[in-house]
NUNUNU-131335 format. One line per 2 residues: their letters; for each residue z, x, y of N, C-alpha, C, O, CB. Coordinates in steps of 0.001 Angstrom, whole numbers, plus 500000, padded with zeros to 6 digits. Glycine has a CB too. Example, Ala and Ser with C-alpha at 12.3 -4.5 7.8 and 13.67 -1.06 7.14 Angstrom:
! NUNUNU-131335
as	507800 513190 494310 507800 512300 495500 507800 513200 496700 508465 514236 496681 509046 511308 495527 | 507080 512850 497750 507140 513670 498940 507870 512900 500030 508039 513409 501138 505725 514084 499402
! end
This chain:
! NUNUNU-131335
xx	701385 456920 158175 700620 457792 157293 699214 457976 157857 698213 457485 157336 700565 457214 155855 | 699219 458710 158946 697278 458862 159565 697515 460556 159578 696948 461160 160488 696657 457932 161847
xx	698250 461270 158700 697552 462709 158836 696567 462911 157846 696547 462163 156868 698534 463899 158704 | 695465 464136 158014 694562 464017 156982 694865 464824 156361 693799 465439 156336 693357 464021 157134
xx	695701 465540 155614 696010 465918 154728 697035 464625 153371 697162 464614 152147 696600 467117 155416 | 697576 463664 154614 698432 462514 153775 696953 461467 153854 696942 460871 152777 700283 461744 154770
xx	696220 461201 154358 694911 460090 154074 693998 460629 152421 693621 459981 151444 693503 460278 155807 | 693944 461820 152715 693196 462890 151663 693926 462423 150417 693454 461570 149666 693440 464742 151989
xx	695052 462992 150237 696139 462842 149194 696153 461266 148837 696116 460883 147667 697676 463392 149791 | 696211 460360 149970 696714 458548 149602 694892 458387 148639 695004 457836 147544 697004 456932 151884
xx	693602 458768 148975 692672 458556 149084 692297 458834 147238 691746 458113 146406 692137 459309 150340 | 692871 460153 147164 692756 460819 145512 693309 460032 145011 692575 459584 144130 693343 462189 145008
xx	694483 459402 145023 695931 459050 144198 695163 457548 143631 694325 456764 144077 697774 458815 145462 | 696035 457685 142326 695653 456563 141565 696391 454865 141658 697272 454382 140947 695849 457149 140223
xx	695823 454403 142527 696773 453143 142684 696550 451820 141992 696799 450724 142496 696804 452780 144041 | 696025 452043 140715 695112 450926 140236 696410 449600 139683 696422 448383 139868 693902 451665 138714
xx	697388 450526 138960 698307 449911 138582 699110 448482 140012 698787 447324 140273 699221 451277 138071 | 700047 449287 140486 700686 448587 141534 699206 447388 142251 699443 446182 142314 701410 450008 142791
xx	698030 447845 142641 697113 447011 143525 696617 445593 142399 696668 444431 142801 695584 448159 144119 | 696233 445900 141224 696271 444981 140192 697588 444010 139847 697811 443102 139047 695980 445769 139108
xx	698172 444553 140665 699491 443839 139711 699854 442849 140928 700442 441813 140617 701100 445106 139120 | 699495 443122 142576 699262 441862 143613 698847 441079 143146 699350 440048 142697 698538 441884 144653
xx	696881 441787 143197 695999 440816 142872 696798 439488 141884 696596 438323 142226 694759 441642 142086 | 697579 439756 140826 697461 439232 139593 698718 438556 140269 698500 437353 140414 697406 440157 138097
xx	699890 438915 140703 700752 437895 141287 700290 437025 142179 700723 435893 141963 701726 438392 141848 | 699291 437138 143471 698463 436256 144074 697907 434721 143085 698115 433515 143212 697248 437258 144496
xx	697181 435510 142178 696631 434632 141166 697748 433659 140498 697795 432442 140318 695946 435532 140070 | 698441 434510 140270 699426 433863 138969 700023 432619 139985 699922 431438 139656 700989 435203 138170
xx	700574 432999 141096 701607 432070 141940 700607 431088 143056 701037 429975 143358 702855 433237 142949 | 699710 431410 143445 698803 430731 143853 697243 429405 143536 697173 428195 143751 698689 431602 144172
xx	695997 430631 142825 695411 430069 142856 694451 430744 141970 694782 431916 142148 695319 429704 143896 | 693398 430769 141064 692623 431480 140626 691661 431739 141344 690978 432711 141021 692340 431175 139707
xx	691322 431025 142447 690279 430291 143091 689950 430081 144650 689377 429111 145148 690453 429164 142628 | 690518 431380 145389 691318 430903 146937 689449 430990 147449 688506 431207 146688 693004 432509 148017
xx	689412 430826 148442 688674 430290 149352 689094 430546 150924 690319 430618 150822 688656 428948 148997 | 688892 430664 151846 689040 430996 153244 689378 432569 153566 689046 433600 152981 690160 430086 153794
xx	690246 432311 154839 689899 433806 155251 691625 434127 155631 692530 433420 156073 688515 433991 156846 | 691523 435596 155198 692732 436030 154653 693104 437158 155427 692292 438082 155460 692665 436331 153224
xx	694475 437304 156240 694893 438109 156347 696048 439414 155989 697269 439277 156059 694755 437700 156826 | 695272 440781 155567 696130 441954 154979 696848 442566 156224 696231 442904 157234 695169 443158 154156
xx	698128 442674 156079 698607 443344 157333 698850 444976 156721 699411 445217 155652 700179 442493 158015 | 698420 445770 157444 698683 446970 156785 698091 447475 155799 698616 448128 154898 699649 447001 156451
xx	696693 447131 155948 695148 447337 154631 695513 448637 154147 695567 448925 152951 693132 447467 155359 | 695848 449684 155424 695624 451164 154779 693849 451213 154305 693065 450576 155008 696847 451375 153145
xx	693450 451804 153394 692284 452186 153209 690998 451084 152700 689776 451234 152696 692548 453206 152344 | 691905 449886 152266 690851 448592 152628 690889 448786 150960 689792 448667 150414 689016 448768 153826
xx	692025 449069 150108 692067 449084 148416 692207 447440 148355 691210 446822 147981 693637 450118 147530 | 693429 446682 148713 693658 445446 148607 692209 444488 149004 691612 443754 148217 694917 445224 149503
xx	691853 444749 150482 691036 443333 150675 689685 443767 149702 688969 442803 149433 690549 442910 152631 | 689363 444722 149295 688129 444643 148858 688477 444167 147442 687698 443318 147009 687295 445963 149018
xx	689432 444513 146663 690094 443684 145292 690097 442433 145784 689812 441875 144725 691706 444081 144727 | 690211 441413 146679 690765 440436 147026 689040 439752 146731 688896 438906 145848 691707 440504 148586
xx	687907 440201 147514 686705 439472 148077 686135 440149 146988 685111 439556 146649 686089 439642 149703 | 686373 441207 146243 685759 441325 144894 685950 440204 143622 685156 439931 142722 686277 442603 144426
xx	687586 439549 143953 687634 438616 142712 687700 436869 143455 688064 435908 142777 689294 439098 141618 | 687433 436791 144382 687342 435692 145159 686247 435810 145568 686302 436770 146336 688199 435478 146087
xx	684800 435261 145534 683723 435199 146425 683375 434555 147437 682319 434641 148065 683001 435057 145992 | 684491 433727 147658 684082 432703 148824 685379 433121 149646 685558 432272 150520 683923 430817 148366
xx	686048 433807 149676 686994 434375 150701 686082 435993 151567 685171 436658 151074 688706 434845 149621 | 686763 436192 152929 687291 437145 153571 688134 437192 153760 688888 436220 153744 687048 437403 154288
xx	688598 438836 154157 689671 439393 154760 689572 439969 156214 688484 440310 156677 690064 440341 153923 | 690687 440062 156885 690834 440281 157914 692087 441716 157498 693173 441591 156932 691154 438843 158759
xx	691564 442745 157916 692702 443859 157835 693237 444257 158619 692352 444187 159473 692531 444822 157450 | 694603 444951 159447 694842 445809 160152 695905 446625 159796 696808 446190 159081 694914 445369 161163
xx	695893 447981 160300 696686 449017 160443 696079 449605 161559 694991 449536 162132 696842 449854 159283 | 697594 450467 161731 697769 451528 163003 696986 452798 162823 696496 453385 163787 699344 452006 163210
xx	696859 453260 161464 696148 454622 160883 695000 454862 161146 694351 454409 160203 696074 454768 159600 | 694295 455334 161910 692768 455563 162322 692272 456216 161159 691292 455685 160637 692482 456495 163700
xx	692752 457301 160607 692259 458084 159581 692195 457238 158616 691166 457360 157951 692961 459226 159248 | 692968 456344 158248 693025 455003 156905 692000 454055 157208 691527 453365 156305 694590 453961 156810
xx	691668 453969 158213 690823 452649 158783 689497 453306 158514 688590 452686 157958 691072 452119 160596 | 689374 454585 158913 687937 455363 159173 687706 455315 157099 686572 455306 156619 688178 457604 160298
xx	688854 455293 156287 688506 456033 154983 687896 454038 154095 686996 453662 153343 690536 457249 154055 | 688958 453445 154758 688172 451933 154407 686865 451610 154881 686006 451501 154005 688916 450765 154956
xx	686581 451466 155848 685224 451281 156230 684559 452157 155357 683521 451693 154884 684914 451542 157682 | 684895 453398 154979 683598 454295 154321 683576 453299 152859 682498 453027 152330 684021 456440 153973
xx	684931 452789 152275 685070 452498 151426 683953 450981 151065 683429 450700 149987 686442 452571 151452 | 683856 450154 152502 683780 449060 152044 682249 448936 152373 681716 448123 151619 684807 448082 152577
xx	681360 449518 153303 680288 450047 153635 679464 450621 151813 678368 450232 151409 680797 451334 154914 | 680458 451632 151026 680308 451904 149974 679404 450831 148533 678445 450850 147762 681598 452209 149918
xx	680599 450004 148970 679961 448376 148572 679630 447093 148893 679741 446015 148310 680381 447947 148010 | 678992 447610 150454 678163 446528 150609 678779 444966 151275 678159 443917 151446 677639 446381 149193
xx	680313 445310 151575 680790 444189 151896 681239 444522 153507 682407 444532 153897 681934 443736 150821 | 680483 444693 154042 680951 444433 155546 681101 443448 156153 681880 443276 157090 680363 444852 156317
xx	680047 442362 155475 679768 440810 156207 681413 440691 155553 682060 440696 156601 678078 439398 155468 | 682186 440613 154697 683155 440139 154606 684704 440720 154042 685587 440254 153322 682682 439319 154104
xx	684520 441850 154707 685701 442633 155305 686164 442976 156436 686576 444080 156081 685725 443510 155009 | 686419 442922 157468 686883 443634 159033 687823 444199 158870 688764 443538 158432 687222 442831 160247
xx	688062 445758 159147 689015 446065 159635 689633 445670 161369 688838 445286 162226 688800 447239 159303 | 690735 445798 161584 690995 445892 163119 692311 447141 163492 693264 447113 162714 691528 444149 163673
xx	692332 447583 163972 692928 448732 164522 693933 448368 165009 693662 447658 165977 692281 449428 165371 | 695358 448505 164809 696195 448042 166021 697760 448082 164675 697831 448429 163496 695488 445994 166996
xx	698919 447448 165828 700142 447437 165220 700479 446129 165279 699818 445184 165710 701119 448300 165772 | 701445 446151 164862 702644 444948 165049 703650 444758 165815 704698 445231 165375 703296 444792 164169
xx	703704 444299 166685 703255 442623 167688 702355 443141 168460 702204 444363 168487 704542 441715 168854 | 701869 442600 168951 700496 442607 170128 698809 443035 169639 697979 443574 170372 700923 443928 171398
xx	698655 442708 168506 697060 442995 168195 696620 441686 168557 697081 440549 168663 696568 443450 166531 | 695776 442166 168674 694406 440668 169323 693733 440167 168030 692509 440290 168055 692673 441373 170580
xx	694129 439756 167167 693397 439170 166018 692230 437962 166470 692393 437232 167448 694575 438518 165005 | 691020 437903 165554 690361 437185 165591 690771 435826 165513 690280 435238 166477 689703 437534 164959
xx	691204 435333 165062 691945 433760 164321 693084 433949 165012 693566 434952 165539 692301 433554 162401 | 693609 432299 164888 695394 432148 165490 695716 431713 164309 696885 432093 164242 695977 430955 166895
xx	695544 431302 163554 695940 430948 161952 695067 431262 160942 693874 430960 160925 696134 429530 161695 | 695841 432045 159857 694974 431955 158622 695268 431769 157120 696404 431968 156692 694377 432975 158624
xx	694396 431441 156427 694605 430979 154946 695315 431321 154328 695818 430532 153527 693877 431070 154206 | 695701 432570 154368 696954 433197 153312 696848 434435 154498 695994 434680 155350 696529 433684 151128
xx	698111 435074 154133 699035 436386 154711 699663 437004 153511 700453 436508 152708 700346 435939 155834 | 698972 438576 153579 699311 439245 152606 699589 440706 153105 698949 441327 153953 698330 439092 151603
xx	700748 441142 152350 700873 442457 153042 701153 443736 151773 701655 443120 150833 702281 442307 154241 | 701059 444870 151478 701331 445878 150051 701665 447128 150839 701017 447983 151442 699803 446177 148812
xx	703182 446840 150540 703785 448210 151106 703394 448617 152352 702501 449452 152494 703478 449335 150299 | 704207 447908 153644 704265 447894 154773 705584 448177 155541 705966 448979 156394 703777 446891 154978
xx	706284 446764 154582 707714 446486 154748 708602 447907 155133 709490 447750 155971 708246 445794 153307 | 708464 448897 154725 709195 450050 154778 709099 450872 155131 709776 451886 154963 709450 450415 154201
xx	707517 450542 156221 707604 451887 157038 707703 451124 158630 707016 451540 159562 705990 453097 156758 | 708466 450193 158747 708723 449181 159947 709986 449720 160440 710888 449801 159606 708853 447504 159536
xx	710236 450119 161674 711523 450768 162467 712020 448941 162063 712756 448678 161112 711294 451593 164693 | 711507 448003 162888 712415 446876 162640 711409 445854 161532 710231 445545 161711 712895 446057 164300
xx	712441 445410 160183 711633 444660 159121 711337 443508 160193 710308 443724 160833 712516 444169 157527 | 711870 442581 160455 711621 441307 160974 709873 441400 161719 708905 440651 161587 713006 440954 162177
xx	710029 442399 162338 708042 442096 163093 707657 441824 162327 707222 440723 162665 706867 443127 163687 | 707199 442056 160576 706115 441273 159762 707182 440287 159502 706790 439913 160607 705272 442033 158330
xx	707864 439715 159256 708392 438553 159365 707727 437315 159831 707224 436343 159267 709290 438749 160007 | 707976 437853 161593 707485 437162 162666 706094 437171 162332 705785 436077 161859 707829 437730 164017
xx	705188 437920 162386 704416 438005 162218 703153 436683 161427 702246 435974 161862 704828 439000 161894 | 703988 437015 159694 704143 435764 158663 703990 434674 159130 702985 433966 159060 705310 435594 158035
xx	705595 434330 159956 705785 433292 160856 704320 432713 161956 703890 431567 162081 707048 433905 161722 | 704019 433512 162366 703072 433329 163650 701970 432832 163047 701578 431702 163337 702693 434650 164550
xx	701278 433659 162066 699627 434175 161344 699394 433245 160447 698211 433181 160112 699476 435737 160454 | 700134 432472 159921 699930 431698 158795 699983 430730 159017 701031 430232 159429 700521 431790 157895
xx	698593 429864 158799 698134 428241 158666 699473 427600 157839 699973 428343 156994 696417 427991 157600 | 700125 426159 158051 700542 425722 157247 699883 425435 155927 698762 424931 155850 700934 424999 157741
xx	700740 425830 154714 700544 425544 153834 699878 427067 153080 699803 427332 151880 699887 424304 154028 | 699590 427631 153885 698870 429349 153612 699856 429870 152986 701051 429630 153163 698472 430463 155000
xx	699168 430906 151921 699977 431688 151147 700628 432826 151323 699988 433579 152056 699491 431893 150371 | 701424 433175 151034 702417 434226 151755 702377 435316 150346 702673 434835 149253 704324 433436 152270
xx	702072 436495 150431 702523 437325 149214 702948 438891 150057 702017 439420 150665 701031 437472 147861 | 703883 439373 150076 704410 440359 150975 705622 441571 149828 706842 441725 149781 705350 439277 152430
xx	704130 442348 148881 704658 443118 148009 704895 444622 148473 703948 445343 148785 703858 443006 146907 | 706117 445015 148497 706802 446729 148983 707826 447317 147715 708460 446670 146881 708070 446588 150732
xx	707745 448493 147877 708807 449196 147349 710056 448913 147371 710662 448715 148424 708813 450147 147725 | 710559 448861 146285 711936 448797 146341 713176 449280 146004 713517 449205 144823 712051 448189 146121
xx	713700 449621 146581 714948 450879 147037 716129 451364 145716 717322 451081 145822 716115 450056 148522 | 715645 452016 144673 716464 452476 143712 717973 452610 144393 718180 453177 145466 715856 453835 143138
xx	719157 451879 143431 720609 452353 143656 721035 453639 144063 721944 453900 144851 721259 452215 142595 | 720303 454409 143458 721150 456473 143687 719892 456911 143964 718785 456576 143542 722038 457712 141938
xx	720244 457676 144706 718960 458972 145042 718164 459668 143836 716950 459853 143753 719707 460390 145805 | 719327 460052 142788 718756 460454 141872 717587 459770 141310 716616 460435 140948 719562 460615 141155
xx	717606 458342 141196 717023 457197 140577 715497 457324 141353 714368 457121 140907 717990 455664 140867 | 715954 457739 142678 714191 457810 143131 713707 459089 142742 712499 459166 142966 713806 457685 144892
xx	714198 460146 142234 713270 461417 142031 713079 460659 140910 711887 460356 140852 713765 463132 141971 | 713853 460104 139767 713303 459791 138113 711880 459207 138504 710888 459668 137940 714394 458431 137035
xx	711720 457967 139680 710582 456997 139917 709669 458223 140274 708636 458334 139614 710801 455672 141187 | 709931 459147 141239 708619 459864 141576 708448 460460 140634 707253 460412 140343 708476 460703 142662
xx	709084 461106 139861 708212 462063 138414 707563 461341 137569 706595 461644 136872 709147 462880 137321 | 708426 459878 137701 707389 458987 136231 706103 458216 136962 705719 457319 136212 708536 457354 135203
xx	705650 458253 137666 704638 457725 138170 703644 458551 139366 702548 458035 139587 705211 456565 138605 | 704007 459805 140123 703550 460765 140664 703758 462252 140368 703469 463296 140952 703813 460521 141642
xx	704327 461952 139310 704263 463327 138650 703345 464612 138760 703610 465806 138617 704141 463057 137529 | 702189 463954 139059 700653 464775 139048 700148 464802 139816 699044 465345 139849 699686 464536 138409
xx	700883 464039 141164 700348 464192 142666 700072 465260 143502 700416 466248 142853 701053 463681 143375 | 699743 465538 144332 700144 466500 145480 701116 465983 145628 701388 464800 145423 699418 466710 146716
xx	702012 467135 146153 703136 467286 146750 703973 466753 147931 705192 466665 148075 703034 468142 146873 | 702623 466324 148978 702754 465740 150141 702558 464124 149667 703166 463327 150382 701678 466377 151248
xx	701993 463706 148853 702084 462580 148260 703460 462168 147892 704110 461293 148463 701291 462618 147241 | 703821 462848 146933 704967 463187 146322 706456 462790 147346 707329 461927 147259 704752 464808 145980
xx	706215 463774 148181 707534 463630 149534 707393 462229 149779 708337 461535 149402 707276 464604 151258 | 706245 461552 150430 705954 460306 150863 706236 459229 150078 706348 458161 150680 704796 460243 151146
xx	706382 459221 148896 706564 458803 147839 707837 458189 148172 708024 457080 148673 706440 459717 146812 | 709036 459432 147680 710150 459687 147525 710849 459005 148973 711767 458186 148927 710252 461204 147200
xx	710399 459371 149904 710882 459200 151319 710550 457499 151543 710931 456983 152593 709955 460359 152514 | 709992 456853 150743 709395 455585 151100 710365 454856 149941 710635 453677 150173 707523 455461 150959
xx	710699 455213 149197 711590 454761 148124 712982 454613 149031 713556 453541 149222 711675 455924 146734 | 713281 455524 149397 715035 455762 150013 714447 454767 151863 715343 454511 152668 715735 458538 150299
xx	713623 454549 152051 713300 453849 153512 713549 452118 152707 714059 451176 153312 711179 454326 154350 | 713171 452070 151610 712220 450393 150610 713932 449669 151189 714925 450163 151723 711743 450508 147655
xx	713571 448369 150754 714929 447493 150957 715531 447209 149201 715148 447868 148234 714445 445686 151939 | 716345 446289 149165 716940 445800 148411 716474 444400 148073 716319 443675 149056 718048 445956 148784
xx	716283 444003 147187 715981 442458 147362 716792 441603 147477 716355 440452 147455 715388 441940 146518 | 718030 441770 147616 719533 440633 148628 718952 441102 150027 718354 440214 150634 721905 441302 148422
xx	719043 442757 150854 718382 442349 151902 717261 442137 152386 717142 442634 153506 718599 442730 152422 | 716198 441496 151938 714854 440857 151976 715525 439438 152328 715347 439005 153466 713828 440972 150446
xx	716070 438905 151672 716281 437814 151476 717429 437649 152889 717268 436635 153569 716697 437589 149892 | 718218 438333 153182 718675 438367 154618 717573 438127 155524 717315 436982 155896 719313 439679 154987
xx	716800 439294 155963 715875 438732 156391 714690 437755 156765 714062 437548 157803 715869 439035 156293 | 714648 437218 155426 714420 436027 155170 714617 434612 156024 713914 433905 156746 714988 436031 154239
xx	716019 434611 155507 716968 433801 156196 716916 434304 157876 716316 433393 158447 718531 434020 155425 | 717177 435043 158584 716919 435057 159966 715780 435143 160441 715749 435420 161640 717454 435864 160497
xx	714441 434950 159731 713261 434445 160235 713034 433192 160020 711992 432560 160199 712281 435049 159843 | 713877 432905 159692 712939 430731 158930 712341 430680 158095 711726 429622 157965 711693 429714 159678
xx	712128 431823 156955 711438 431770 156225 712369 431931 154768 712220 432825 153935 710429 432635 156634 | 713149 431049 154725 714150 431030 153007 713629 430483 152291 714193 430631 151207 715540 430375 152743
xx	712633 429744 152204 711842 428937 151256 711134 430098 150728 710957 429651 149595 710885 427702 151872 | 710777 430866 150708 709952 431881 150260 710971 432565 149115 712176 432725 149311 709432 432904 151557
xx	710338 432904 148003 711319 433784 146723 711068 434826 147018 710137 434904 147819 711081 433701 145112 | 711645 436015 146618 711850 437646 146497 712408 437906 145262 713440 437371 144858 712820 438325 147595
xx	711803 438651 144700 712148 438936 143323 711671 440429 143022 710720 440934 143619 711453 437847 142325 | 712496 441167 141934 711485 442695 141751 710511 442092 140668 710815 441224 139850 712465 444423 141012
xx	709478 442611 140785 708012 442309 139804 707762 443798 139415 706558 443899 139179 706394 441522 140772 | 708404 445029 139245 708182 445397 138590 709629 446541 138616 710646 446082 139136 706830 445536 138664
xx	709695 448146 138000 710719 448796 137846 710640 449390 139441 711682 450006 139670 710685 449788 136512 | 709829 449393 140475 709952 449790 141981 709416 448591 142699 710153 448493 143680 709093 451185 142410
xx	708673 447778 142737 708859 446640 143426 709154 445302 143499 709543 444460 142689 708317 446606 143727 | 708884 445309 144631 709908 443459 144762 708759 443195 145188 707990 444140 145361 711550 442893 146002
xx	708267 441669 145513 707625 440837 145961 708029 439769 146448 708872 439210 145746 706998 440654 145357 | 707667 439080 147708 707961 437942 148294 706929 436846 148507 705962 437011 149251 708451 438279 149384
xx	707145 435793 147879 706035 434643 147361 706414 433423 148127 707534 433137 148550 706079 434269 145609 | 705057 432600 148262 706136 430955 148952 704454 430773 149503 703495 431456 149146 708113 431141 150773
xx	704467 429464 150615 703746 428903 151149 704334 428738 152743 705271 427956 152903 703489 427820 150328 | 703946 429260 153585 704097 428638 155247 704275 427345 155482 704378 426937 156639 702921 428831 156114
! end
């Protein structure tokens, strides 16, 4: 998602619901209280880490995505309020970015999972990035039974979008997984200790500790 007509559209759109409802699973399954430095894989516009170091004061984040246009609209975002000392974006994909840290405090990712040719790289990733004992929260869309079932999801919740929103929407719904295969995946990364569950009527979430 780096065209600017789809950055424009992601940028308007109201995401308060779904981004609150991390935050609040983070909290709920974790900690009220985290502390250290945190990596978002797939920040997109820098909505998550700045919720994150807005309700945590003694944490940073560490962000990356591939989207230049998303990266350019976070920085405006986080510059906005003043938190540069403790936000970074970094530019890059999955496998081979040069991250600052070889381990970190928690690994968090919001709707990534499904725009991955292969799921397992954030897997691995998980696997690699995360301090023992670091928190894992890795919340995506999740894949309605019938096609039909994803136009019902896009009218009841983007109803009022642009259109190009809208497609992206829809197209990210029919890409989302299942939460039996999450949990496949799971299992062929080393990572089955971790739960997957839907947390809400379109997503699943995947919770646990490294």
């Amino acid at each position: 998602m780096d065209g600017k007509d789809q950055t424009l559209a992601y940028a308007q759109a109201d995401f308060t619901e779904p981004n609150s409802l991390f935050v609040r699973l983070f909290k709920e399954t974790f900690s009220t209280d985290f502390t250290g430095v945190m990596l978002d894989l797939g920040c997109g516009p820098a909505d998550i880490p700045i919720l994150f170091v807005e309700e945590f004061p003694a944490c940073q984040v560490h962000g990356v995505d591939g989207a230049a246009n998303m990266l350019r609209l976070g920085r405006k975002n986080i510059a906005g309020k003043g938190l540069q000392n403790r936000v970074v974006l970094l530019s890059g994909t999955l496998p081979g970015i040069n991250l600052p840290r070889a381990l970190y405090d928690a690994v968090v990712s919001n709707s990534l999972l499904h725009h991955l040719q292969d799921p397992m790289i954030l897997w691995e990733a998980v696997h690699t990035c995360a301090n023992k004992g670091a928190p894992i929260l890795i919340m995506d869309l999740m894949r309605p039974e019938k096609e039909e079932d994803a136009f019902a999801i896009v009218e009841k919740y983007s109803g009022d979008e642009p259109e190009i929103l809208r497609k992206d929407f829809y197209n990210s719904l029919l890409a989302a997984y299942e939460v039996e295969e999450v949990r496949v995946q799971l299992d062929k990364a080393g990572l089955s200790h971790l739960t997957v569950e839907a947390v809400s009527g379109r997503h699943l979430a995947v919770k646990g500790r490294r």
